[in-house]
C-alpha positions as CSV (number, residue, x, y, z in Angstrom):
1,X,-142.0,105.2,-42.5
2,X,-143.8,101.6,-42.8
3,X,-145.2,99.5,-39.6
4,X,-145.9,95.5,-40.1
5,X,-147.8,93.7,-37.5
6,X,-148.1,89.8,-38.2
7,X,-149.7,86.9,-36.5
8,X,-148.8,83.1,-36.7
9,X,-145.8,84.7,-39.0
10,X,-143.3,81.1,-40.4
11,X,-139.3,81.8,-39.3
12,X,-138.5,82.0,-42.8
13,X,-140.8,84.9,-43.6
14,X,-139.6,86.7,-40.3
15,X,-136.2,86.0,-41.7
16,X,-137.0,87.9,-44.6
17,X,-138.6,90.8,-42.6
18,X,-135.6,91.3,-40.8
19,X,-133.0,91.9,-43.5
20,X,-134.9,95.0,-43.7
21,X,-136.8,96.3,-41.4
22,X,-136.2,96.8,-37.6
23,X,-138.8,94.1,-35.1
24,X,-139.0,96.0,-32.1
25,X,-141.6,93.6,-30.7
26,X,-143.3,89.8,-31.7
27,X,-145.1,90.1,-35.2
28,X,-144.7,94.1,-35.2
29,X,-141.9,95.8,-37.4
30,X,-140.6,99.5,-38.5
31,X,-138.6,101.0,-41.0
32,X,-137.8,103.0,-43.6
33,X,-138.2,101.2,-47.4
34,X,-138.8,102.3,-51.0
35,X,-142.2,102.1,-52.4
36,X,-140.4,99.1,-54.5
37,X,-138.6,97.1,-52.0
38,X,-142.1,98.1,-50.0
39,X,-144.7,96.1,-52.8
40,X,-142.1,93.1,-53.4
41,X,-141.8,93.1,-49.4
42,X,-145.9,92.9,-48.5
43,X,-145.9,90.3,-51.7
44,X,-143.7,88.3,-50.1
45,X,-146.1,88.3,-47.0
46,X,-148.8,88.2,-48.6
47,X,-147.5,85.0,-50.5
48,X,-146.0,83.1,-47.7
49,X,-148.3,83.8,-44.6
50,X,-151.2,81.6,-44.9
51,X,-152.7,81.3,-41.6
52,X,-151.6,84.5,-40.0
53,X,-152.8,88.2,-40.5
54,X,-151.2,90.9,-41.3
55,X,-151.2,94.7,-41.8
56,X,-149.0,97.4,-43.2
57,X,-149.6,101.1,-43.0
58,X,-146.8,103.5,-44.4
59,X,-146.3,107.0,-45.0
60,X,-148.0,108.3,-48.3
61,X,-148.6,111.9,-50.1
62,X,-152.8,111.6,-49.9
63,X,-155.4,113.9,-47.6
64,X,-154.5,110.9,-44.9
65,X,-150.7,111.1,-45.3
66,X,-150.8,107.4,-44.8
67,X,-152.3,104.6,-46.6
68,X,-152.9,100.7,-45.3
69,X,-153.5,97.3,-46.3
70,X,-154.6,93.9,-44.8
71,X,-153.9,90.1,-45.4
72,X,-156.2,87.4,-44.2
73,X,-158.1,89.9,-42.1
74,X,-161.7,90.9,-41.7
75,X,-161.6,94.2,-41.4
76,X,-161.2,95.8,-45.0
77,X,-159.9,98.6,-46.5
78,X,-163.1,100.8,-48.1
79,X,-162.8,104.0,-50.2
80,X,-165.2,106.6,-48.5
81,X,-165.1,109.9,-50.5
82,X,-161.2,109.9,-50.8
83,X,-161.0,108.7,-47.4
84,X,-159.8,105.3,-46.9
85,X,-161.8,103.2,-43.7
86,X,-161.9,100.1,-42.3
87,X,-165.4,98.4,-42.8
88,X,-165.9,95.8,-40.0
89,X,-167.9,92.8,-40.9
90,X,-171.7,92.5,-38.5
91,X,-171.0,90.6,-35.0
92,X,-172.7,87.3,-35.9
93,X,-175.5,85.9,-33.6
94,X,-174.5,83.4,-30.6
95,X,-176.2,80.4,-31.7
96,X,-177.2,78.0,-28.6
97,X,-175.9,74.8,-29.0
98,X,-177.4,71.8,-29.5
99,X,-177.4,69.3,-26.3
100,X,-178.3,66.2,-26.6
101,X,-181.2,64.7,-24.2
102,X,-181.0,62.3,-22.2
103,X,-183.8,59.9,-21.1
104,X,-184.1,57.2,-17.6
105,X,-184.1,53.2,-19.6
106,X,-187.5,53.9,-18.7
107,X,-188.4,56.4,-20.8
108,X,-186.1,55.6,-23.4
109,X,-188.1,52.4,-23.7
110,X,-191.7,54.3,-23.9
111,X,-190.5,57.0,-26.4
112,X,-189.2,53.8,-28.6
113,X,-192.8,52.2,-28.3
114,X,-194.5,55.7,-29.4
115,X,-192.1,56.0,-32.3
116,X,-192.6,52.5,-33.5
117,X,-196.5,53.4,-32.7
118,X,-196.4,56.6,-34.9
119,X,-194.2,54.6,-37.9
120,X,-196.6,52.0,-38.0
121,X,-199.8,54.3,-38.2
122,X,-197.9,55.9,-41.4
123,X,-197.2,52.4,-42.8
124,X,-200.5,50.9,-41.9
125,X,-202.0,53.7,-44.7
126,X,-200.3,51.7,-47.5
127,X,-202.2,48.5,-48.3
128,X,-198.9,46.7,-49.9
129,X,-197.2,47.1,-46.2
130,X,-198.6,44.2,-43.7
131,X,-197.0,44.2,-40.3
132,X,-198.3,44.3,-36.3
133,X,-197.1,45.7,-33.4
134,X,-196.1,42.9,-31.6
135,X,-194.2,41.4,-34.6
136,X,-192.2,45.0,-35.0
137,X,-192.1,44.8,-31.2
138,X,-190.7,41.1,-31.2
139,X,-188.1,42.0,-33.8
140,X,-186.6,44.7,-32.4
141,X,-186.2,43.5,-29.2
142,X,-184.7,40.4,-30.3
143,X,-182.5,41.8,-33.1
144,X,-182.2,45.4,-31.9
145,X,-183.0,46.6,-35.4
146,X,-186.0,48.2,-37.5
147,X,-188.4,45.6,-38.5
148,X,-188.3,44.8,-42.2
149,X,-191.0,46.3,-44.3
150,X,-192.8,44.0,-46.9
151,X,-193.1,46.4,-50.5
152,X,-190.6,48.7,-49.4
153,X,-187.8,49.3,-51.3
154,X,-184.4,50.3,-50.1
155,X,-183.2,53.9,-51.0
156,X,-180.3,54.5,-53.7
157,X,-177.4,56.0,-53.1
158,X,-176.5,59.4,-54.9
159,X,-173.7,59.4,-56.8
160,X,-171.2,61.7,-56.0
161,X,-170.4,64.6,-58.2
162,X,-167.7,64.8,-60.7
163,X,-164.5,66.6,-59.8
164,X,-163.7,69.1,-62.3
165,X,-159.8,70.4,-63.0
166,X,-160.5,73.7,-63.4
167,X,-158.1,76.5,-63.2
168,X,-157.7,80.4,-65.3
169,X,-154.1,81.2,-67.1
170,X,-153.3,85.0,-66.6
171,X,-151.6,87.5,-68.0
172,X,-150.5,91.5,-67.7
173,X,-148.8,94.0,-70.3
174,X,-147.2,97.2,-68.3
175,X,-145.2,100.4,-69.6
176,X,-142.2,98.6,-67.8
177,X,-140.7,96.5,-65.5
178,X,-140.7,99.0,-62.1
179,X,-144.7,98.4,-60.5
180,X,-144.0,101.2,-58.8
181,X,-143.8,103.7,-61.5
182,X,-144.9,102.3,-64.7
183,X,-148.6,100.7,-65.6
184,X,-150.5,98.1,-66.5
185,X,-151.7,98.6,-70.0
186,X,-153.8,95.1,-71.0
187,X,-155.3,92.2,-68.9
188,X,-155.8,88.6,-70.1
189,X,-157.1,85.6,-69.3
190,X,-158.0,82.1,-70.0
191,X,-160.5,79.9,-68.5
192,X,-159.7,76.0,-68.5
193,X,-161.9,73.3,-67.4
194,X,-160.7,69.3,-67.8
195,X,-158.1,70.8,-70.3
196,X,-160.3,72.8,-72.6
197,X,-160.6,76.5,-73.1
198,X,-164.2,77.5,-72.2
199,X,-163.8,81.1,-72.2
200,X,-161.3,84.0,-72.1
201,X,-161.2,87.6,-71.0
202,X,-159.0,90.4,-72.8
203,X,-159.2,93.7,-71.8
204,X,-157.3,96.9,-72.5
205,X,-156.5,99.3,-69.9
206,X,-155.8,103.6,-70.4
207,X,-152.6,104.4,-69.1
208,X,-152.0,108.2,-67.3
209,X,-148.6,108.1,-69.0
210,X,-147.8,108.0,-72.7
211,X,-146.9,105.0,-73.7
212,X,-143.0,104.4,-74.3
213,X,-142.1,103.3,-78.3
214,X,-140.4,100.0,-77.0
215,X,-143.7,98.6,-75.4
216,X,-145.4,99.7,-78.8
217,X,-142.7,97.9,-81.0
218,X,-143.1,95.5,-78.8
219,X,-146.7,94.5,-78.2
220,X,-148.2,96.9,-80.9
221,X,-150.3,98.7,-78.9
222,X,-150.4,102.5,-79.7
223,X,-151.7,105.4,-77.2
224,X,-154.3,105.5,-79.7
225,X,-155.9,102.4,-79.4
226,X,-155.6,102.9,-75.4
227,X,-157.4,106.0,-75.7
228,X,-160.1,104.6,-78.1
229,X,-160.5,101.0,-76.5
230,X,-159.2,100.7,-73.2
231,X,-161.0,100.9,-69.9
232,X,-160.1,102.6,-66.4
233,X,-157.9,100.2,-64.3
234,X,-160.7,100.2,-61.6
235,X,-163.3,99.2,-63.7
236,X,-160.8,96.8,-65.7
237,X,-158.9,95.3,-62.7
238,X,-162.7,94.5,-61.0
239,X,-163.8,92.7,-64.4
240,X,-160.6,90.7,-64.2
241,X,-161.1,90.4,-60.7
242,X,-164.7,88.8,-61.3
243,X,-163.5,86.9,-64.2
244,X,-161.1,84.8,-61.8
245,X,-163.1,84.2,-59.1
246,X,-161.5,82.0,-56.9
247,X,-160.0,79.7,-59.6
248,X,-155.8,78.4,-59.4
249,X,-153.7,80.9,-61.3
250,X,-151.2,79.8,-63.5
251,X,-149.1,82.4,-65.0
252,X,-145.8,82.7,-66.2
253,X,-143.1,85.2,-63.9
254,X,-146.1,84.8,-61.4
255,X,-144.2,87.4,-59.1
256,X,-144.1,90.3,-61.6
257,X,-147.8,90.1,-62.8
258,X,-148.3,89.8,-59.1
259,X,-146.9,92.6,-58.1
260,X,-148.2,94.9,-60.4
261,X,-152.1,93.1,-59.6
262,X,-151.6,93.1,-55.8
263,X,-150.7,97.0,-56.2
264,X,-153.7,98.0,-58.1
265,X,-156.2,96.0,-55.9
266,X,-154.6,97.8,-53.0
267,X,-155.0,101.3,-54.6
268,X,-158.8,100.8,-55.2
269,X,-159.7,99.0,-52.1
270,X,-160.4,95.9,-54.0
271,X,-159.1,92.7,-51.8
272,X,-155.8,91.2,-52.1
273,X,-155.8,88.3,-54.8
274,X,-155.2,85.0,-52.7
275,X,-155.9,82.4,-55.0
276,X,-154.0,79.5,-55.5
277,X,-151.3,79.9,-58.1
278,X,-148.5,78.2,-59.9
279,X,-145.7,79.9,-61.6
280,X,-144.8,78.3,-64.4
281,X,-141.2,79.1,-64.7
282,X,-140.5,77.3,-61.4
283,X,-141.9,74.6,-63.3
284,X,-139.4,74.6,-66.1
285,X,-136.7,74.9,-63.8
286,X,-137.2,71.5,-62.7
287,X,-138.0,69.9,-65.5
288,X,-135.9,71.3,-68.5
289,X,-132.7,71.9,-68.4
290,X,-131.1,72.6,-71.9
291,X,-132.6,75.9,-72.5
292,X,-130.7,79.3,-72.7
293,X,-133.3,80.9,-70.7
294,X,-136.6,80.5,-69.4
295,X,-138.3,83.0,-71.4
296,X,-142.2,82.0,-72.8
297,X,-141.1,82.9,-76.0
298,X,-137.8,80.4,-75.5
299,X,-140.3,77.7,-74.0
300,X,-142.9,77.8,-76.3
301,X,-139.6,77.0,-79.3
302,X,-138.4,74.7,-77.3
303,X,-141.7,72.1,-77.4
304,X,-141.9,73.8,-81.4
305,X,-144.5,76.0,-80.6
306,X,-144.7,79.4,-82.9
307,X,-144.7,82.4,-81.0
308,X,-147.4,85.2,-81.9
309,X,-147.8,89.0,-81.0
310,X,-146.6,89.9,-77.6
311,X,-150.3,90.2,-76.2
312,X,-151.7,89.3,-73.1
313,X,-154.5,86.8,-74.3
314,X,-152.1,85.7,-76.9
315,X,-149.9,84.6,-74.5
316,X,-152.2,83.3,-72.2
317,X,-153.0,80.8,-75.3
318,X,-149.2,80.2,-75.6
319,X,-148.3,79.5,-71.9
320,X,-151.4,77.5,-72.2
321,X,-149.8,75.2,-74.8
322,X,-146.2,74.7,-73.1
323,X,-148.2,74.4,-69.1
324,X,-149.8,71.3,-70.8
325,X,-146.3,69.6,-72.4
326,X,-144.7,70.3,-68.7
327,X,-147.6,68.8,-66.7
């Protein structure tokens, strides 16, 4: 059983809602899905909702016998002993606003005198600053503006700060194609600021599973170095996590490595990844054309780049060097 309430929910993501499950009110929906078609389903939401919030709970085998998770919301899933809660932000202070005051012509005219009093008292203290009260009096009247100051210089203007193109190139390796069964085994990722790598993240990652020969042939990464190098996923996923921050994402089959992210954050209570993205073999779709397929490795021939090892950071470094002949 799965329930989806939305809010501010586009006709094109209801559309998609409806091929499978059942909307028995506005925003709220039922039904009965796999825990695939379930992930790509809330990835879909979570991808295409971008002002409205949204929720999912569904039927799972835990002490609960349900699990939930929230899009654009406040409240937040929180791990509490094995007991998923909702922690509810503080109720933030009323802060009384700020009216203007108004004055009579009268008074307006005697609290302009007392603050062209109080300016001149300051600028009297200089000895390079010569001026009266009746001349700063005479020129403001007459030319309804601040009286101009002999020695005093006009103030600069600040520059304004230098807008950076910054953005992180990621990258997963799993036990397989199915997030809902198989695992992610390594996380990657590149840091790239005006075009230049300034730093990178690589991180291996235990699996619970032993490790299928074919992902071993084809990444050459053995159950041993897992065991003897790689991390938890929790403590992984949340170095990755902090690694990206809140920089654009450019990876390549965006929707797989999403997928398989999106799940793990859900699983440890860690928020939903919302960052800008860009998947890269959109890109390619638009742009090239006389390519068998739109594989990396196919890419990266294509512009006569040499492909390495199938690793993450490796590829991130790759993908890296065919996002910059497509941009």
């Amino acid at each position: 059983m799965i329930v989806i309430t939305l809010t501010s929910c586009p006709p094109k993501l209801r559309g998609d809602l409806s091929k499978w499950l059942c909307e028995i009110n506005t925003g709220v929906y039922v039904g009965n899905l796999s825990a695939r078609v379930r992930d790509e389903l809330w990835l879909r939401v979570c991808e295409n909702l971008d002002k409205g919030k949204a929720t999912m709970v569904y039927s799972s085998n835990n002490e609960q016998h349900l699990e939930f998770c929230v899009h654009n919301g406040e409240w937040i899933p929180t791990d509490f002993d094995g007991i998923t809660l909702m922690k509810r932000p503080l109720a933030k202070p009323i802060e009384k606003e700020n009216k203007p005051e108004y004055y009579s012509k009268a008074g307006n005219w005697y609290r302009g005198i007392s603050r062209r009093k109080a300016k001149l008292s300051v600028l009297q203290s200089q000895p390079e600053v010569e001026v009266t009260l009746a001349e700063s009096s005479q020129c403001s009247e007459e030319k309804n503006e601040s009286p101009k100051i002999i020695g005093q210089e006009k103030p600069t203007i600040s520059s304004k700060k230098q807008v950076t193109n910054s953005y992180v190139i990621i990258d997963i390796e799993t036990t397989g194609l199915k997030a809902a069964e198989d695992e992610i085994i390594e996380l990657a990722a590149l840091k790239i600021i005006d075009g230049m790598e300034t730093d990178s993240f690589s991180c291996l990652v235990q699996s619970e599973k032993k490790l299928p020969s074919p992902i071993t042939q084809l990444t050459g990464i053995t159950q041993e170095l897992l065991d003897s190098q790689g991390k938890k996923l929790q403590l992984g996923l949340k170095d990755f996590l902090d690694f990206i921050g809140e920089e654009k994402i450019i990876c390549h089959n965006l929707s797989f490595d999403m997928t398989f992210l999106q799940k793990a954050c859900r699983k440890f209570g860690y928020p939903v990844i919302k960052n800008l993205s860009e998947d890269t073999v959109k890109i390619a779709r638009k742009k090239i054309e006389d390519v068998s397929d739109y594989k990396l490795a196919t890419l990266a021939s294509y512009f006569g780049f040499e492909a390495q090892k199938h690793r993450a950071l490796e590829d991130c470094r790759l993908l890296f060097k065919v996002y910059k002949k497509m941009i």
